[in-house]
C-alpha positions as CSV (number, residue, x, y, z in Angstrom):
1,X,-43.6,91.4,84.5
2,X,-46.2,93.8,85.4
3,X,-46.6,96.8,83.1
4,X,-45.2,100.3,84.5
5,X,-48.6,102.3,85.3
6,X,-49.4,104.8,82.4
7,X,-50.0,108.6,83.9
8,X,-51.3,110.6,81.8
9,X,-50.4,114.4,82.8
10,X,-52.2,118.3,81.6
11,X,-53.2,121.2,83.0
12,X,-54.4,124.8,81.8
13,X,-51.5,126.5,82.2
14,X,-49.3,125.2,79.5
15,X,-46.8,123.1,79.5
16,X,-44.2,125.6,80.4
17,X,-45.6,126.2,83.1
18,X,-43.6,126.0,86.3
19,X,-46.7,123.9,88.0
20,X,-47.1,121.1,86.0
21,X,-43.5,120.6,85.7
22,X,-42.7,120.5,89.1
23,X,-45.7,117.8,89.5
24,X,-43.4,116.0,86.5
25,X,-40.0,116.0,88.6
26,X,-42.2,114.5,91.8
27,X,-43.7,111.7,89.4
28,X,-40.9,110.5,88.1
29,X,-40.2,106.5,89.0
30,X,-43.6,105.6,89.7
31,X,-44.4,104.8,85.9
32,X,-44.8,106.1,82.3
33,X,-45.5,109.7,82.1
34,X,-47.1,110.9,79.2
35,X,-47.6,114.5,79.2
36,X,-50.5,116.1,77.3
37,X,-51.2,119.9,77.8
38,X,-51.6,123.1,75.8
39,X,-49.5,124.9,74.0
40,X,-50.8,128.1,76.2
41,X,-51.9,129.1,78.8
42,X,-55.9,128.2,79.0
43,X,-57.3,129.1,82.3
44,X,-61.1,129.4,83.3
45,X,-61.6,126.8,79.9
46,X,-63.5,124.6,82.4
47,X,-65.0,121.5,80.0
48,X,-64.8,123.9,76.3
49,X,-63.7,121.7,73.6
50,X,-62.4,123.0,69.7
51,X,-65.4,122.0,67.4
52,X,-64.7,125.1,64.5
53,X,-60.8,124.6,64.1
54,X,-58.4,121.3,63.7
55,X,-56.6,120.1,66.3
56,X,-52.8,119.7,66.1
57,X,-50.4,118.6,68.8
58,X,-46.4,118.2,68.8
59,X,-43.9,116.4,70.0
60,X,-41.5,118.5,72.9
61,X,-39.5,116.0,74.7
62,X,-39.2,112.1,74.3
63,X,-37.2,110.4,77.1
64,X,-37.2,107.2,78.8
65,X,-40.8,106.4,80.7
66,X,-42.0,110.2,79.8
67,X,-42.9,111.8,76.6
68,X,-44.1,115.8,76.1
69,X,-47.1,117.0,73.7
70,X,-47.9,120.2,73.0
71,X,-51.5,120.7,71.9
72,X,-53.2,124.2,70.5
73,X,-56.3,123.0,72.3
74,X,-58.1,123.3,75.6
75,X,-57.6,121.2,78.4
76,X,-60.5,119.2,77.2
77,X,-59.4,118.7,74.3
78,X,-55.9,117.4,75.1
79,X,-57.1,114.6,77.2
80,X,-59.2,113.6,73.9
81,X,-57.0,113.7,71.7
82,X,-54.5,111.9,74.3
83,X,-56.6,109.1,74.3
84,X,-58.1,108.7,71.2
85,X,-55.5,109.6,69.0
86,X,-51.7,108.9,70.5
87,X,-51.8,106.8,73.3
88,X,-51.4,102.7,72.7
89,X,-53.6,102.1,76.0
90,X,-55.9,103.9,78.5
91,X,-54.0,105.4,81.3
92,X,-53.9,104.0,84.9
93,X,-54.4,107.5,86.0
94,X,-54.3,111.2,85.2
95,X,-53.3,113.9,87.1
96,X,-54.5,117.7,86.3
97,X,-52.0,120.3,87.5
98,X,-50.3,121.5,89.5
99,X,-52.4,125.2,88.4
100,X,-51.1,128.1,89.3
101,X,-54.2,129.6,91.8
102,X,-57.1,127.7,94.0
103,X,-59.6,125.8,92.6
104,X,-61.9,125.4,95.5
105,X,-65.4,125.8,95.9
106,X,-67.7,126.9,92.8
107,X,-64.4,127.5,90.7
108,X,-64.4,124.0,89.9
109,X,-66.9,124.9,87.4
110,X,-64.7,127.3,85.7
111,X,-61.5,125.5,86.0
112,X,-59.6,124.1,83.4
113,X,-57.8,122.0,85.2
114,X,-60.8,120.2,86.7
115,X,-62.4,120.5,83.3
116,X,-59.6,118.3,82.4
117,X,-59.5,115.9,85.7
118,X,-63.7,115.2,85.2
119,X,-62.9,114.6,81.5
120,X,-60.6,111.7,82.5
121,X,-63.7,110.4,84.8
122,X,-65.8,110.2,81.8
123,X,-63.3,107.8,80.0
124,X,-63.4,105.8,83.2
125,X,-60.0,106.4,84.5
126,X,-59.2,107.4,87.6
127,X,-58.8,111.3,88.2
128,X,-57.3,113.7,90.3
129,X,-56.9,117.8,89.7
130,X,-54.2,119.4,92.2
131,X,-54.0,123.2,92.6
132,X,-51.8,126.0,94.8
133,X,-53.8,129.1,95.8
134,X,-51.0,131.1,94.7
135,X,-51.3,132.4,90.8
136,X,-47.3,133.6,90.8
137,X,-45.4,132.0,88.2
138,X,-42.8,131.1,90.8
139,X,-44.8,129.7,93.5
140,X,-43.3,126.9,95.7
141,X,-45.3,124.0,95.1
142,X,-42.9,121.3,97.5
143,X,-46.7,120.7,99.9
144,X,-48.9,120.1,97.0
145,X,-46.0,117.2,95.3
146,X,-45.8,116.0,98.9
147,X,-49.8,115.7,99.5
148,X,-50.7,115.2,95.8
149,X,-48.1,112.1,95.6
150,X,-50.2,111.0,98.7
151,X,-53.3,110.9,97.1
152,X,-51.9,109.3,93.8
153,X,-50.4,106.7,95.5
154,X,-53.6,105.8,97.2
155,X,-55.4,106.2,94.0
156,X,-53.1,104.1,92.3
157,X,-53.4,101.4,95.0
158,X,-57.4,101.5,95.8
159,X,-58.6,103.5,92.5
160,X,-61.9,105.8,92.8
161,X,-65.5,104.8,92.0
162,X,-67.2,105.0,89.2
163,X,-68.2,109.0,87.6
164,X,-66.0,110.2,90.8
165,X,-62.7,112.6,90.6
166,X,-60.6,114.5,93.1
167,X,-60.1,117.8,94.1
168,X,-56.8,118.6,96.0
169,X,-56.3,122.4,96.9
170,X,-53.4,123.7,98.5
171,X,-52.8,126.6,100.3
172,X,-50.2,129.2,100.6
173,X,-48.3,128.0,103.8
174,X,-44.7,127.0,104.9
175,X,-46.5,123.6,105.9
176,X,-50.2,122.7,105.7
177,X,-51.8,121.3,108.9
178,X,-53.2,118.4,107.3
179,X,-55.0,116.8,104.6
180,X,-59.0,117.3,105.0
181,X,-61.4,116.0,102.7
182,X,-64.1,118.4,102.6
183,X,-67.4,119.3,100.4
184,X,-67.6,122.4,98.3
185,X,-68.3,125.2,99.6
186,X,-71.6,126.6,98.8
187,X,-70.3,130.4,97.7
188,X,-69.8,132.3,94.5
189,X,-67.7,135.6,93.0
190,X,-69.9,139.1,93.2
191,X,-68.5,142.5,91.8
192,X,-67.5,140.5,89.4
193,X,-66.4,143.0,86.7
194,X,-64.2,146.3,86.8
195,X,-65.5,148.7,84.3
196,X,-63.2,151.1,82.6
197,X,-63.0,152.9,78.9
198,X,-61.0,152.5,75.8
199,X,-59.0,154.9,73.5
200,X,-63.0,155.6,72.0
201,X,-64.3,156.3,75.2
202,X,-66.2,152.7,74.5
203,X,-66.8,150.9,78.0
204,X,-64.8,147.4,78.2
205,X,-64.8,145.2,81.3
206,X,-62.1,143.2,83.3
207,X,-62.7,140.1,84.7
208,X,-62.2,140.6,89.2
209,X,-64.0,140.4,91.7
210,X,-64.3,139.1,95.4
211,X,-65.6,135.6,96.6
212,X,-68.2,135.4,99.3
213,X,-68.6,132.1,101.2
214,X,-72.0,131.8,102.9
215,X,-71.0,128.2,103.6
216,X,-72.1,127.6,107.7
217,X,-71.3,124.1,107.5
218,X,-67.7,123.0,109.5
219,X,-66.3,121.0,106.8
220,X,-66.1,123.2,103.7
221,X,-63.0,123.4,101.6
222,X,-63.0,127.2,102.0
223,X,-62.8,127.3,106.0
224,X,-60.7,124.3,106.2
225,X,-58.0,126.0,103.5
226,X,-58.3,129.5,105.7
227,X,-57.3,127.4,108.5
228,X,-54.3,126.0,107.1
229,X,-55.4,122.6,105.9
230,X,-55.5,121.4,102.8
231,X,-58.7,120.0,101.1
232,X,-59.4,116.7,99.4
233,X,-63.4,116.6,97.2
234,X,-64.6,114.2,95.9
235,X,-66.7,115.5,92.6
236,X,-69.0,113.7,90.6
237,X,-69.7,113.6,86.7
238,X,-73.1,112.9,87.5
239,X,-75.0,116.6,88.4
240,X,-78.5,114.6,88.9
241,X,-80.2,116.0,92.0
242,X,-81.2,112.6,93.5
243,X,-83.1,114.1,96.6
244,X,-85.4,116.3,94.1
245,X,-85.5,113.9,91.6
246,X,-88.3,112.1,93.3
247,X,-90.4,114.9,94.1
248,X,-90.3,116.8,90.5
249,X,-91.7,113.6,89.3
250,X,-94.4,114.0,91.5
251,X,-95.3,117.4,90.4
252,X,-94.5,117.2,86.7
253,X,-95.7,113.9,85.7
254,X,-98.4,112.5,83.9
């Protein structure tokens, strides 16, 4: 008989978390789930890994066709570990998620949860990170099962190409338009930092700040999720500028 496909499951916001455990309920039946995720939550941990201090992991919940780890590491590190340590075989797939807030645009450089997703890629298995622009710990996350179950049923059936992983991003509404797959958009975070004072009178800064998306172009995640849709990239592993690559060789070379 053909094997059950292995899923192997994280995020960045712990495995408590309300997100990833909801993305649990809607996976069970379509395989073995093997869930791998911090002890903590870990957010904005992008691709960090745990070089200075030993890794540890324990065992939560052991049922039929799904297992739970806790891990004191990053998101990084738990998909590592995952497969170099405890699992018996690579996974068919894993899925990053569901996080608690968007991961669209330039975020994806910050994100843990995409940290995770293109540390899957590099091991060659196919990839996917879901998020819900909504950072409550109680948000409803019924669109982002129903369209992420979408895509990981496709993935499942067609797979991705090679040094390629998704980006699914949901919005905040009762029901999304649609699915659109989109490129990033081209934006970033200004005012980035409030400024305020401790008990010394010393000046200490909070994270904040406002995004700005400069992006013209008609099919960037950012309009396409302000519009009600939600937004499928495909992201590569690879950050080689092909179209300069030809002409800095040109200039540089000897």
């Amino acid at each position: 008989m053909k094997q059950k496909p292995l899923i192997l499951i994280t995020n960045d916001d712990g495995f408590r978390a309300k997100g990833i455990n909801e993305l649990i309920k809607a996976l069970r039946g379509r395989g073995e789930l093997i869930v791998f995720a911090p002890d903590g939550p870990r957010s904005g941990m992008s691709s960090a890994i745990t070089s200075l201090t030993p890794l540890k992991y324990d065992t939560v919940l052991q049922e039929d066709d799904l297992t739970i780890f806790s891990c004191n590491g990053t998101p990084v590190d738990c998909v590592k570990l995952a497969i170099n340590e405890v699992l018996d075989r690579e996974p068919d797939l894993l899925v990053s998620g569901i996080n608690h807030g968007g991961n669209m645009a330039i975020c994806v450089n910050y994100s843990g949860t995409m940290g995770a997703a293109a540390e899957g890629c590099i091991f060659g298995i196919p990839s996917i990170g879901l998020s819900v622009l909504d950072h409550r710990p109680d948000a409803d996350f019924r669109e982002c099962c129903r369209l992420g179950i979408k895509v990981i049923d496709d993935v499942l059936a067609h797979g991705l190409p090679h040094g390629t992983y998704l980006n699914l991003n949901v919005p905040v509404v009762e029901r999304v338009k649609g699915l659109k797959v989109c490129h990033q958009a081209d934006g970033r975070w200004i005012k980035e930092f409030k400024r305020s004072e401790n008990a010394s009178g010393h000046p200490v800064f909070w994270l904040t700040g406002e995004f700005r998306n400069d992006d013209t172009r008609a099919d960037n995640d950012m309009l396409a999720l302000d519009n009600g849709f939600a937004t499928l990239v495909p992201c590569k592993v690879d950050v080689t500028d092909y179209q300069f690559l030809k002409e800095l060789r040109k200039r540089t070379e000897e």
